[in-house]
N, C-alpha and C positions, 0 to 999 in steps of 0.2 A: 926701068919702070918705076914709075911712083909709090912712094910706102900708102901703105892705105892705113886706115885706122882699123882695129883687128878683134879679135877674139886675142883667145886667148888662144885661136884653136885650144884655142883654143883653145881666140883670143884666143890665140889668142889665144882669150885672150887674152888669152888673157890676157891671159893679163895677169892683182896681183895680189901684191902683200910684201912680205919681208922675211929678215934672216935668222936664223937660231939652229943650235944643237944642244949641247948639253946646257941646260940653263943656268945660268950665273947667281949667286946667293946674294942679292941686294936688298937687304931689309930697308934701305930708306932710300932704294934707287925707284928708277920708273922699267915700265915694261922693256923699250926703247931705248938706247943708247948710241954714242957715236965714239968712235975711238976705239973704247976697247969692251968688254964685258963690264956691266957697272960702270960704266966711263957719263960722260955726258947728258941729260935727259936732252931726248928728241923733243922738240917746242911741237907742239897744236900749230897746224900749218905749216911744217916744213913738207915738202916737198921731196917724195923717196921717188926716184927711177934705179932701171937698172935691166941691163941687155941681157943679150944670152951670154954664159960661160963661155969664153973662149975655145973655140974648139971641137963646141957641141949644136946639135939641131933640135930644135923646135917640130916636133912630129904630130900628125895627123893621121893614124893608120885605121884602116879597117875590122884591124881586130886588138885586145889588150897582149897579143903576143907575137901578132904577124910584125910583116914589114911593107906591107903595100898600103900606100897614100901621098901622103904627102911630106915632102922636109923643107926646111928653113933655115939657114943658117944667119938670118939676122933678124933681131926681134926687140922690142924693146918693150917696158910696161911703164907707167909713172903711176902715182897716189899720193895725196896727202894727208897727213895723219890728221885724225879726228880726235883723238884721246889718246892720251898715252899716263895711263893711272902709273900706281905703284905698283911693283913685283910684290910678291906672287900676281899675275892681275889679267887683263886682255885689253892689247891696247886695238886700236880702230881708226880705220884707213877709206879714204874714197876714192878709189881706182878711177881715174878720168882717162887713162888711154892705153892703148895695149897695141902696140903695132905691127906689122910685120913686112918684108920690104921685099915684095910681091918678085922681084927680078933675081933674090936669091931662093927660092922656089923651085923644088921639081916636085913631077908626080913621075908615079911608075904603077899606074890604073890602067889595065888596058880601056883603047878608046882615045885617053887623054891626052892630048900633044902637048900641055902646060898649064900652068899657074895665073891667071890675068888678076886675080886680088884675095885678099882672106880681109876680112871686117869683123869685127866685135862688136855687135850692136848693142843699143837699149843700155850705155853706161851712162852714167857712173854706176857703178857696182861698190858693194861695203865689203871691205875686207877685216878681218876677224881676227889679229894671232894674240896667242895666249903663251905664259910664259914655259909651258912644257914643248914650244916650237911649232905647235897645231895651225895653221892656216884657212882659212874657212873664206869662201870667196861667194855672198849671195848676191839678187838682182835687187832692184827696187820691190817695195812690194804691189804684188798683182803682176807686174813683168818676170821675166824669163834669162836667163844666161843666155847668148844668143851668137852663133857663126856663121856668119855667110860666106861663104866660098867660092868664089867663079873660075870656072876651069874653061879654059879651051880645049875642043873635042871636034873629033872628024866629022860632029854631025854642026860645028856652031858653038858658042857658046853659051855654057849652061849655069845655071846657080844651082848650088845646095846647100838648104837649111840647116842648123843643128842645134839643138838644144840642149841644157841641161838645169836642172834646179838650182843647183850648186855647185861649186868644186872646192875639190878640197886637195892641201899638198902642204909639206912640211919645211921650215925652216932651220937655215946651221948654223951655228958660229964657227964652226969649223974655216968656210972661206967664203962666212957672208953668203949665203945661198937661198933662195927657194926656190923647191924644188913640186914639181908635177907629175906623176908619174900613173900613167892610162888612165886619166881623167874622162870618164863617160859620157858621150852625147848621143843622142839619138835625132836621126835624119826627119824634119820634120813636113818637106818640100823638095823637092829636085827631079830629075831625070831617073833612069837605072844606071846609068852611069855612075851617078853619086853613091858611095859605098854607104849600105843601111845605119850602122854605127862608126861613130870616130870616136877614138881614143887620145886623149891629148898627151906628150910628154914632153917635157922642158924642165931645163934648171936656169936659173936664172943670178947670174952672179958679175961682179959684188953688187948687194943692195945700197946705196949710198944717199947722205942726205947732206945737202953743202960741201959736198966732196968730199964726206969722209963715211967710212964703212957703218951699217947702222951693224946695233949687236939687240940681243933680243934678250930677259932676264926673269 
């Protein structure tokens, strides 16, 4: 099946932002680096993507502790940077896609026999990280964080809405990561079949900009 353009469950979708853990001391670096910690400044319009960690799913559950929804095992997010000050500082990013590849997909909802797309609408979205590793992911303003979900179900297939103001999730340098973890939306259209809230969770690694690790400071 075709990748769609995503959420971030959720987007997507997310979608995104970049990597950091313990913050790097660069008195005359930028937020943003490549290579290493204090390594490189990321240029204003590079271009950051970056899939799922190996190994790991992209989830959409019904609750922040269950396991019924939805998983994904391939995803991907892109942005490029809009600022990247000095550390201490926040640099900023505009998330233009956040994808997911509808045919690595299941559900385990009763009802649903499958996955037909996840979409992240309403992007570009501005991403926010600051040098303590914070990730902050808003819409435009006046719009919405936005997942559409279309499942196939024994009755037909259905879409379900979902919302949220924001998301938020943290970045490593540990192994280049950002991470999501039961990112809240609330269902804002669908069937009963669509479960009322979804929770997002993803890690997303390495973050990388001209093929090389970005680090965060």
């Amino acid at each position: 099946m075709r990748t769609r353009t995503l959420l971030t469950l959720a987007g997507t979708v997310a979608a995104l932002a970049l990597p950091m853990a313990a913050p790097a001391s660069a008195a005359d670096g930028t937020v943003l680096t490549t290579g290493s910690a204090g390594g490189t400044a990321v240029a204003v319009g590079e271009v950051l993507t970056a899939p799922l960690a190996s190994g790991t799913a992209a989830t959409f559950y019904s609750s922040a502790t269950g396991t019924s929804g939805i998983s994904c095992t391939s995803s991907q997010f892109t942005a490029t940077v809009t600022d990247n000050p000095s550390a201490p500082g926040t640099a900023t990013e505009s998330v233009s896609a956040h994808t997911f590849d509808a045919a690595s997909c299941t559900a385990n909802v009763v009802g649903v026999l499958g996955v037909t797309s996840i979409t992240v609408d309403n992007l570009p979205y501005s991403a926010a990280v600051t040098s303590d590793g914070t990730v902050t992911v808003t819409p435009a303003e006046g719009s919405t964080i936005q997942t559409t979900v279309v499942l196939r179900t024994l009755l037909g297939s259905i879409n379900c809405v979902y919302q949220a103001p924001t998301l938020s999730g943290t970045a490593s340098n540990d192994d280049n990561t950002i991470n999501f973890a039961s990112a809240p939306f609330a269902k804002v259209s669908g069937s009963s079949l669509c479960f009322a809230n979804g929770y997002f969770t993803a890690k997303y690694a390495p973050v990388t900009g001209s093929g090389e690790a970005v680090y965060v400071n």
